[in-house]
TORNU-821235 format. One line per 3 residues: number of its first residue (from 0); their letters; for each residue x, y, z of C-alpha. Coordinates in Angstrom, 3 decimals. Each point is the difference from the previous one (the first is absolute). Layout:
N
NUM	A	X Y Z; ...
***
This chain:
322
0	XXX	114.016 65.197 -45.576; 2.936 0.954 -2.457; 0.619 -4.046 -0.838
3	XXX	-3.457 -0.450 -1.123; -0.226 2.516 -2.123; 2.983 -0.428 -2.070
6	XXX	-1.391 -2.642 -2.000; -2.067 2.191 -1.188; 2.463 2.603 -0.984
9	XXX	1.569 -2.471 -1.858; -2.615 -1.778 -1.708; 0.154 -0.644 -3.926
12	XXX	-2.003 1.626 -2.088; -2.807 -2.210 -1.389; -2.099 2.908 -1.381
15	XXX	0.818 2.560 -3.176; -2.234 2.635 -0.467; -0.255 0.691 -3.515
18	XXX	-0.779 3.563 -1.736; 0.749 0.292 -3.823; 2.495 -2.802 0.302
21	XXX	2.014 1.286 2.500; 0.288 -0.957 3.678; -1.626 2.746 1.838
24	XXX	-0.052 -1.721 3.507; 0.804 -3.387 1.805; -0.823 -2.535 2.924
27	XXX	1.815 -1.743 2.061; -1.302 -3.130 1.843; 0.220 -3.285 1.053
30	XXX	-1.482 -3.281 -0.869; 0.123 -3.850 0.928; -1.969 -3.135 -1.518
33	XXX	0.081 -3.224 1.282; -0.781 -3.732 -0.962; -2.335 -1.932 2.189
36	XXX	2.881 -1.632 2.081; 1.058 3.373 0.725; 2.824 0.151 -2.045
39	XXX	0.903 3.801 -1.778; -1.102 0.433 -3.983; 0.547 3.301 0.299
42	XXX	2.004 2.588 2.094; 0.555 3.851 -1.126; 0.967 2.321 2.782
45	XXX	0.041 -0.871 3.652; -2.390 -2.662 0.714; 1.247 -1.335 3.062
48	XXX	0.232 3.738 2.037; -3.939 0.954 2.305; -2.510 1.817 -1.958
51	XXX	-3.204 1.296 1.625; -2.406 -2.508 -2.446; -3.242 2.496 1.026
54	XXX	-2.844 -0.981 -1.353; 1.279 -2.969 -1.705; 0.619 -1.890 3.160
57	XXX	-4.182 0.243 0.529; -0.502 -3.417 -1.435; 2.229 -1.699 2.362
60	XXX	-1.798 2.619 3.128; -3.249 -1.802 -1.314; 1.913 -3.493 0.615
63	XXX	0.473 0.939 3.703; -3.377 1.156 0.704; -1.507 -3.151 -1.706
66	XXX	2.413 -2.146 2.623; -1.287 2.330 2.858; -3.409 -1.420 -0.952
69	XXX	-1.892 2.647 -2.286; -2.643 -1.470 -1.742; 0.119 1.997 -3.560
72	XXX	0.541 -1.781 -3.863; -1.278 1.012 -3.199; -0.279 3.851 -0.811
75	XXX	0.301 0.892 3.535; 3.316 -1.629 0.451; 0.899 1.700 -3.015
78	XXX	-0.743 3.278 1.591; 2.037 -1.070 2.968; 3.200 0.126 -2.261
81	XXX	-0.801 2.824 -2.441; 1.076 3.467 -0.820; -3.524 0.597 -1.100
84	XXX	-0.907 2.939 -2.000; -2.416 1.412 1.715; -3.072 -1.141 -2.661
87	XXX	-3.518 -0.478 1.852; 0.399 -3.902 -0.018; 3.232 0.432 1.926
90	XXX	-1.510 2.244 2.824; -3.054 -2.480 0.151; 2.266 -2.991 0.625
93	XXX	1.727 1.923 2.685; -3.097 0.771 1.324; -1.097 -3.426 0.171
96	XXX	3.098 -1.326 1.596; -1.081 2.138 3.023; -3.347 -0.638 -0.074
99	XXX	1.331 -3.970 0.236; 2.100 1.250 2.977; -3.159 1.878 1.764
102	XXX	2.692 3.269 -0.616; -0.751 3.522 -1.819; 2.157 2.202 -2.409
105	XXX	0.795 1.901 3.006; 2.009 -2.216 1.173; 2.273 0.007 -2.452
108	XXX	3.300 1.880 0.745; 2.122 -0.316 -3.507; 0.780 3.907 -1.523
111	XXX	-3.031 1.812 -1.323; 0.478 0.272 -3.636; -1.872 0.584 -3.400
114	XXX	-1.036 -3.108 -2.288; 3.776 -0.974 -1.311; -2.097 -0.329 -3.719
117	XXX	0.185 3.461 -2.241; -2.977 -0.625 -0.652; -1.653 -1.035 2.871
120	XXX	2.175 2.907 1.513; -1.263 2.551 -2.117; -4.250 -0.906 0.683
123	XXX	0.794 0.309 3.507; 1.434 3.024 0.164; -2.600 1.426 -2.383
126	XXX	-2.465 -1.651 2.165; 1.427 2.104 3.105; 1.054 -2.818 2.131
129	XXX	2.797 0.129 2.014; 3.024 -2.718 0.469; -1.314 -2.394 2.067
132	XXX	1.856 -3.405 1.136; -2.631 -2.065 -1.330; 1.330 1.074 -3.320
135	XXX	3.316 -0.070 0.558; 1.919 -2.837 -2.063; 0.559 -2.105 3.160
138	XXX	-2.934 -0.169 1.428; -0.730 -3.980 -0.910; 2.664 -0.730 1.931
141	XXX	-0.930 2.103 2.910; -3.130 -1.275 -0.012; 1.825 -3.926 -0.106
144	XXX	2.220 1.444 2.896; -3.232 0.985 1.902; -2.120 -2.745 -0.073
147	XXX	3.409 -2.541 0.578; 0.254 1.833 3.291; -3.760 -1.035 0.189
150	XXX	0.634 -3.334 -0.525; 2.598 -0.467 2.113; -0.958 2.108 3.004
153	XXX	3.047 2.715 -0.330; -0.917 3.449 0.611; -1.333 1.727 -3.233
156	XXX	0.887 3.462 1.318; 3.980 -0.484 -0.204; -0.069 -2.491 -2.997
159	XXX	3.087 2.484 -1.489; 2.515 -0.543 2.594; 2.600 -1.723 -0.970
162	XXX	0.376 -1.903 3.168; -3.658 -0.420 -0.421; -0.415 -4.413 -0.561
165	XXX	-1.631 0.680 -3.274; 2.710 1.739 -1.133; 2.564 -2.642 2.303
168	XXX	-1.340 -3.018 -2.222; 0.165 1.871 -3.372; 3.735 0.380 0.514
171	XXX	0.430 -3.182 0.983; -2.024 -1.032 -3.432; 2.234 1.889 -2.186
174	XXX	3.075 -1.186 1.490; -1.879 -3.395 -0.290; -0.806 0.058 -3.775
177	XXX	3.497 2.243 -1.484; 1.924 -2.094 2.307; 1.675 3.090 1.514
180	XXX	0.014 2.295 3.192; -1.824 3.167 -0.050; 2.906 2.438 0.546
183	XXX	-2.028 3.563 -0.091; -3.081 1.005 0.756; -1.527 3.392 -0.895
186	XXX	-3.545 1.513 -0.486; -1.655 -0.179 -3.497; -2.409 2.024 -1.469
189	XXX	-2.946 -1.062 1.068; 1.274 -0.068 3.816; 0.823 -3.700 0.346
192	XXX	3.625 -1.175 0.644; 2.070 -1.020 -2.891; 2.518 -2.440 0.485
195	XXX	3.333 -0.280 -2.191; 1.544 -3.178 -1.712; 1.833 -0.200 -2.938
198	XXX	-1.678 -0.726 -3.740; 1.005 -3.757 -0.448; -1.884 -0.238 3.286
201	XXX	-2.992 1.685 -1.286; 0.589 -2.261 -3.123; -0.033 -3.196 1.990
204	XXX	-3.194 1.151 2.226; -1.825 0.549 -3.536; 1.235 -3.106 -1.236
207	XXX	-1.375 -2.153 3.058; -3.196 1.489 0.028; -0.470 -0.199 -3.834
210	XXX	1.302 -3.832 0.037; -2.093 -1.008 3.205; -1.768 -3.342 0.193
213	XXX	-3.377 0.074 -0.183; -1.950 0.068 3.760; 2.844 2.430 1.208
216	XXX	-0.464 3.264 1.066; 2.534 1.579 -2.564; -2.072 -1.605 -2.765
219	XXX	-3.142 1.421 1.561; 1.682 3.887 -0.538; 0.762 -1.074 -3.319
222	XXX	-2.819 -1.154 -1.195; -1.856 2.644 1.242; 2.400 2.312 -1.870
225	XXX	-0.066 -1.818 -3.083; -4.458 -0.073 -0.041; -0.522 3.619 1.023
228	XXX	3.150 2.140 -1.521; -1.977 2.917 -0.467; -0.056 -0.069 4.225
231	XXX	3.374 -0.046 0.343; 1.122 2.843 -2.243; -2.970 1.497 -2.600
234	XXX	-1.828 0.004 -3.247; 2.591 2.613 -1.057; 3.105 -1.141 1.550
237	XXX	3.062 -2.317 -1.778; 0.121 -2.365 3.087; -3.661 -0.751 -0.716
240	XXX	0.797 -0.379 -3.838; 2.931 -2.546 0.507; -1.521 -1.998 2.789
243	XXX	-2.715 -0.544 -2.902; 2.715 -0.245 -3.107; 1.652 -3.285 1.450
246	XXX	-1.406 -2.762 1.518; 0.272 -0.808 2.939; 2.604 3.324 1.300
249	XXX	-0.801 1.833 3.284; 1.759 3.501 0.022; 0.126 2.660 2.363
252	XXX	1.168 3.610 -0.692; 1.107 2.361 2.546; 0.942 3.572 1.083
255	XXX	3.852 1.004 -1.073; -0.325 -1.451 -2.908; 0.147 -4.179 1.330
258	XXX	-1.411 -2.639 -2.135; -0.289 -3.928 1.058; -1.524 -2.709 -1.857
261	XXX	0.322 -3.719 0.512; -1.357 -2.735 -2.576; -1.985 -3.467 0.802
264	XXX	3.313 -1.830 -1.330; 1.538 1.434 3.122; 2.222 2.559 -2.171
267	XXX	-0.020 3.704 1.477; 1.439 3.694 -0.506; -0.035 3.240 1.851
270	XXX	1.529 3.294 -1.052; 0.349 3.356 1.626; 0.900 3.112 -1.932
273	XXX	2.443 2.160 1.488; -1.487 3.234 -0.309; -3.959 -1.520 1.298
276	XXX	-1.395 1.701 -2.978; -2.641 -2.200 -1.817; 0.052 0.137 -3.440
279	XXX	3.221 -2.252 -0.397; -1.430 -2.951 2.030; -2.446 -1.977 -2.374
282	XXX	2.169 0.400 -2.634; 2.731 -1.434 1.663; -2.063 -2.693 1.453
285	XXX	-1.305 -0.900 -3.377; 3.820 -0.068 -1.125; 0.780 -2.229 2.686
288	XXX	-2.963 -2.238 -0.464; 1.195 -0.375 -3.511; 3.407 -1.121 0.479
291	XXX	-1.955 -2.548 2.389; -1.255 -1.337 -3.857; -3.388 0.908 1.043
294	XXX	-2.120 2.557 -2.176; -3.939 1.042 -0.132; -1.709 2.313 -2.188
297	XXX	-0.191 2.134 2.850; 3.254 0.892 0.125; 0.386 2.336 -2.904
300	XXX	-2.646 2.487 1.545; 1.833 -0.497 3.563; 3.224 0.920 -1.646
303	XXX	-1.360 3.083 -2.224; 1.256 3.248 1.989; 0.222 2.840 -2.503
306	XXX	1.982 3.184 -0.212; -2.120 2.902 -1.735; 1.015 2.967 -1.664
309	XXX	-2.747 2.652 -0.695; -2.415 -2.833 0.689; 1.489 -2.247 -2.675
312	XXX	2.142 -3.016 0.517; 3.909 0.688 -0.007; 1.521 -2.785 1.977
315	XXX	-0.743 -2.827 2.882; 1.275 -1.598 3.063; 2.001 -3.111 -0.713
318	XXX	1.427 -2.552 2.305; 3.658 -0.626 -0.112; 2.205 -2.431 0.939
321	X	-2.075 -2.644 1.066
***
């Protein structure tokens, strides 16, 4: 445990938080880009040392479910590799990926939680509804995991275990697509298992699945990510926003503060920040994605993070060193 987390001890900085001109706070982290032969554009930090990719590695779980035969494309797909937001469309699609599998929301077994939207989050509670896993940001892909298991004819009731063959085949998928061995596995979140490889692996999954020839499975994830963004993050939400900004992307944010995006020229990045908060992470993504020569109109409002004082504006987070 101590080797993998010096990296991030000793992470650069890549974030300045700005009050009245003067450097109130930092952030470390790390972050890699490559070129579509897999060759590095970019390194900051450790890129090489196992990160737990969370919920950005849900795009390449969809992959393995599509090769263990589950029939889903379009929206649904999309909700098989989102962080959804908890908006009524979201828990419909969910519900309809069950309904495909003959299932119900009771069988779902990711954490109960509150819509991950403020203001989704905010109606329900007023509403007097409790945290439920239907609402619960991972539910899609518990409901993907489900009706695979289906599909297949592996037991729905232990689809969690890691030894379980759904989860089996969606290690062997990410050490297919990073080109690395998983070498930890832990619990996430939402209850799943979370398997660890380093961020030019996660670069190089994104970048396989972004580049992927048409009639493939990987292109069938990304094309279902690129038609129905709003699935895989929210109307509110900045992976939503750059997934629209620039043609033909596919991102994927996750928990601890992980971004990975990959581009249909077969170029890729994924950062973590060291500390997991958010509010460094599109800004450095946007910085990275810039050095990359690639802008959108999109990217100003991704990159706007303000510092207030007294409810007026006295300062900003920049991106540094990239």
């Amino acid at each position: 445990m101590t080797d993998q987390r010096v990296p991030l001890y000793d992470a650069p900085v890549v974030a300045h938080v700005i009050r009245s001109g003067f450097v109130e706070s930092v952030h470390h982290g790390s972050v890699v880009a490559l070129d579509a032969d897999g060759s590095t554009l970019l390194a900051i930090g450790d890129v090489a040392g196992p990160i737990f990719p969370r919920s950005s590695s849900k795009p390449i779980q969809a992959l393995a479910m599509l090769r263990a035969g589950l029939d889903l494309d379009g929206e649904l797909l999309a909700m098989a590799a989102a962080s959804h937001s908890g908006e009524q469309f979201h828990l419909n699609n969910v519900l309809r990926i069950l309904a495909g599998a003959g299932l119900t929301e009771q069988e779902l077994q990711n954490t109960p939680d509150l819509p991950y939207d403020e203001t989704e989050r905010t109606e329900w509670i007023a509403a007097g509804r409790d945290a439920t896993s239907l609402a619960q940001n991972c539910s899609g892909k518990h409901a993907a995991m489900l009706a695979t298991c289906v599909v297949a004819g592996w037991d729905t009731k232990t689809y969690r275990d890691p030894q379980h063959p759904l989860q089996r085949l969606m290690e062997q998928t990410l050490a297919d697509v990073t080109g690395e061995s998983v070498v930890a596995t832990g619990i996430d979140g939402c209850g799943a298992p979370v398997m660890a490889v380093s961020l030019t692996g996660l670069a190089r999954g994104f970048s396989r699945i972004a580049a992927a020839p048409k009639g493939t499975y990987e292109a069938k994830v990304a094309d279902a990510m690129r038609a129905f963004p709003q699935c895989v993050g929210g109307t509110r939400r900045d992976v939503t926003t750059l997934m629209r900004g620039v043609p033909g992307l596919i991102a994927k944010d996750g928990a601890e503060s992980v971004y990975a995006v990959g581009l249909d020229d077969g170029r890729a990045i994924a950062l973590k920040i060291a500390d997991g908060g958010q509010r460094a992470r599109p800004i450095v993504m946007v910085a990275a994605l810039r050095r990359l020569g690639i802008d959108s109109d999109v990217f100003d409002k991704m990159a706007y993070a303000p510092v207030l004082g007294h409810g007026h504006l006295v300062g900003s987070i920049d991106a540094v060193g990239i």
